[in-house]
C-alpha positions, -999 to 999 in steps of 0.1 A, spaced: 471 357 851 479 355 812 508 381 805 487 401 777 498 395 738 511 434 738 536 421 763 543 386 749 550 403 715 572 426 729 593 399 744 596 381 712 608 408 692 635 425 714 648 389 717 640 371 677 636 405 660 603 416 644 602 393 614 565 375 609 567 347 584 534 338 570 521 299 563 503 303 531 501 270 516 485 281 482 482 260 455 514 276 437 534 273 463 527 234 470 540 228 431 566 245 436 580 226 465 570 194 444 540 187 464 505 179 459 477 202 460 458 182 489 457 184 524 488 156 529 508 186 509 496 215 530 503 192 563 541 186 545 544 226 536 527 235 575 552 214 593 584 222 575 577 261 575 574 255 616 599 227 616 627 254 603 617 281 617 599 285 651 626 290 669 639 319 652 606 340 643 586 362 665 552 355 647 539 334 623 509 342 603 487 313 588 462 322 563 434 304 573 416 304 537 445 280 525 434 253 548 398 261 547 400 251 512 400 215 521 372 212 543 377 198 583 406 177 574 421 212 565 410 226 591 424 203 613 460 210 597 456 242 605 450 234 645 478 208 647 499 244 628 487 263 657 494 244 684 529 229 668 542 262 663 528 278 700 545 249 717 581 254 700 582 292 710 570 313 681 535 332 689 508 327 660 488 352 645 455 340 627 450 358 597 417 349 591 402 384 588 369 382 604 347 405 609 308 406 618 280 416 644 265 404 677 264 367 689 286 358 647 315 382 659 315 365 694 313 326 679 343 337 654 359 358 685 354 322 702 370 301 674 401 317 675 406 337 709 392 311 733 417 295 753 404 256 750 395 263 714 420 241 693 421 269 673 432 292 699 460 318 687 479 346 703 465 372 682 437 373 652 433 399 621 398 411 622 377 432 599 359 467 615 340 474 580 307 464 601 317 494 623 342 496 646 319 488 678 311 458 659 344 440 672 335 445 708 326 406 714 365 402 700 383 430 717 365 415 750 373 379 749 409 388 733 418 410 771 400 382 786 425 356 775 456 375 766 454 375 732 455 400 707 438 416 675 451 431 647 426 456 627 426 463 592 433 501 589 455 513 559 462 481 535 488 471 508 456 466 481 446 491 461 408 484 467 411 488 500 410 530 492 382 537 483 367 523 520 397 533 540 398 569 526 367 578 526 365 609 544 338 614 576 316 641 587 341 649 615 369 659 583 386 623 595 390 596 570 385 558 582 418 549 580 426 573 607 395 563 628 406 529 633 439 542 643 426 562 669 402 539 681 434 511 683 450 541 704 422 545 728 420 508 731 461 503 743 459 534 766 484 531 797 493 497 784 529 485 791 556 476 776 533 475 741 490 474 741 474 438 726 455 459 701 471 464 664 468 475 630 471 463 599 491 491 579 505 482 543 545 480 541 538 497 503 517 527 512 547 554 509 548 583 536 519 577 557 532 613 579 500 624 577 486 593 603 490 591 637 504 557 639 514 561 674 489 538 691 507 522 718 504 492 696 520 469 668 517 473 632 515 442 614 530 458 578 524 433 546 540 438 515 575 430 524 593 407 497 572 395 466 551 427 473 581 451 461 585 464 495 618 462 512 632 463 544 651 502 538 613 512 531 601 508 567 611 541 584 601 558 556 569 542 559 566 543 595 583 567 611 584 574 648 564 541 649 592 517 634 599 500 666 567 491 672 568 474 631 561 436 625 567 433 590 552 402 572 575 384 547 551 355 534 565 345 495 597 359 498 609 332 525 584 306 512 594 298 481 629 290 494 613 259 504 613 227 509 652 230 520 650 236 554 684 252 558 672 275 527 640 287 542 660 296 572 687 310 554 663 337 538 643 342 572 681 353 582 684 377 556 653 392 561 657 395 595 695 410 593 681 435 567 648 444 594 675 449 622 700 470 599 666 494 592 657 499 623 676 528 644 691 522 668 679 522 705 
């Protein structure tokens, strides 16, 4: 039987630390590691990122849209990303953000959460904005093979408000919905549930939210954002061990050096561990 993301995340960051890196080969990043804006430079960028760091990262998180860009030969630097960085150790989470009803949710469920897709990652952000019921085909085929989700709840943008605040008939606001719906969804799950949220690094004192769902928080906004690394109990509170922040530009742009990109990953990481109390 497939030991369940929750688990295999877990793992990973009592052993790497909770540091996700994301592969975000946008077009200002490719000129700024002298490369061309084409799929041969986004194949050059993937590769590196993974070449320097998969074995000393719990997560990476590519952004599918980057690859997309270019069509299927895009697309099919994005699977060889996958499975390159899966097979030297590191766990993948697709940040693709998708989010729909009925058979669509289940054919983008199967995209990225089946386990012969060659797109098949450990975990996948998803959208709930259809409903919450509406990722069911997702949350299903995820506990079928192992894999996770990560929901977006409470995020870094400023839009994201006036949607995720909104208050409901019950006195709840959405942002808290999805948070207890997460909770429901990892109940009685050990060492750590497969089912996430998305909860900005930026968003100050969030003591008002149960964050406690027996799950991780993916937490952007760390780095080029303006969050830092001190920020995160402040942020998150009780729920800090269960924190994956996301550090995407702040390591990138330390690139092409290899030895550079890891040597900010390090720092990151170092300044993560000395935030985090101790256990």
């Amino acid at each position: 039987m497939t030991e369940p993301f929750g688990a295999r995340l877990r793992h990973a960051m009592d052993e790497r630390g909770p540091l996700c890196v994301g592969i975000d080969p946008h077009a200002s990043l490719l000129t700024e590691w002298g490369l061309t804006d084409d799929v041969s430079g986004v194949e050059r960028f993937s590769r590196t990122v993974v070449e320097a760091l998969s074995d000393r990262v719990a997560v990476f998180k590519p952004q599918s849209a980057f690859f997309e860009r270019f069509g299927s030969r895009g697309v099919a630097v994005l699977e060889k990303t996958v499975q390159e960085a899966r097979a030297a150790g590191a766990l993948v989470l697709m940040d693709a953000k998708r989010g729909d009803i009925g058979s669509t949710m289940a054919a983008y469920a199967e995209a990225f959460l089946r386990k012969d897709s060659p797109l098949f990652s450990d975990a996948l952000t998803v959208s709930p904005y259809l409903g919450y019921g509406s990722l069911s085909p997702a949350v299903a085929l995820a506990r079928e093979s192992g894999a996770g989700l990560f929901v977006l709840a409470l995020t870094s943008n400023p839009e994201g408000g006036e949607v995720q605040h909104a208050v409901r008939a019950d006195g709840r606001n959405v942002g808290a919905t999805m948070l207890a719906h997460l909770a429901a969804e990892n109940t009685g799950e050990e060492p750590l549930g497969s089912f996430g949220a998305v909860v900005g690094a930026t968003l100050g004192d969030l003591s008002t939210y149960d964050l406690d769902i027996n799950g991780p928080l993916l937490a952007p906004g760390v780095g080029a954002q303006g969050a830092t690394p001190a920020d995160l109990p402040r942020v998150f509170g009780a729920a800090i061990r269960n924190v994956v922040p996301n550090v995407s530009r702040g390591v990138l742009r330390h690139g092409p050096d290899t030895g550079a990109l890891r040597d900010s990953a390090e720092r990151f990481a170092d300044e993560i561990r000395s935030a985090l109390p101790s256990a």
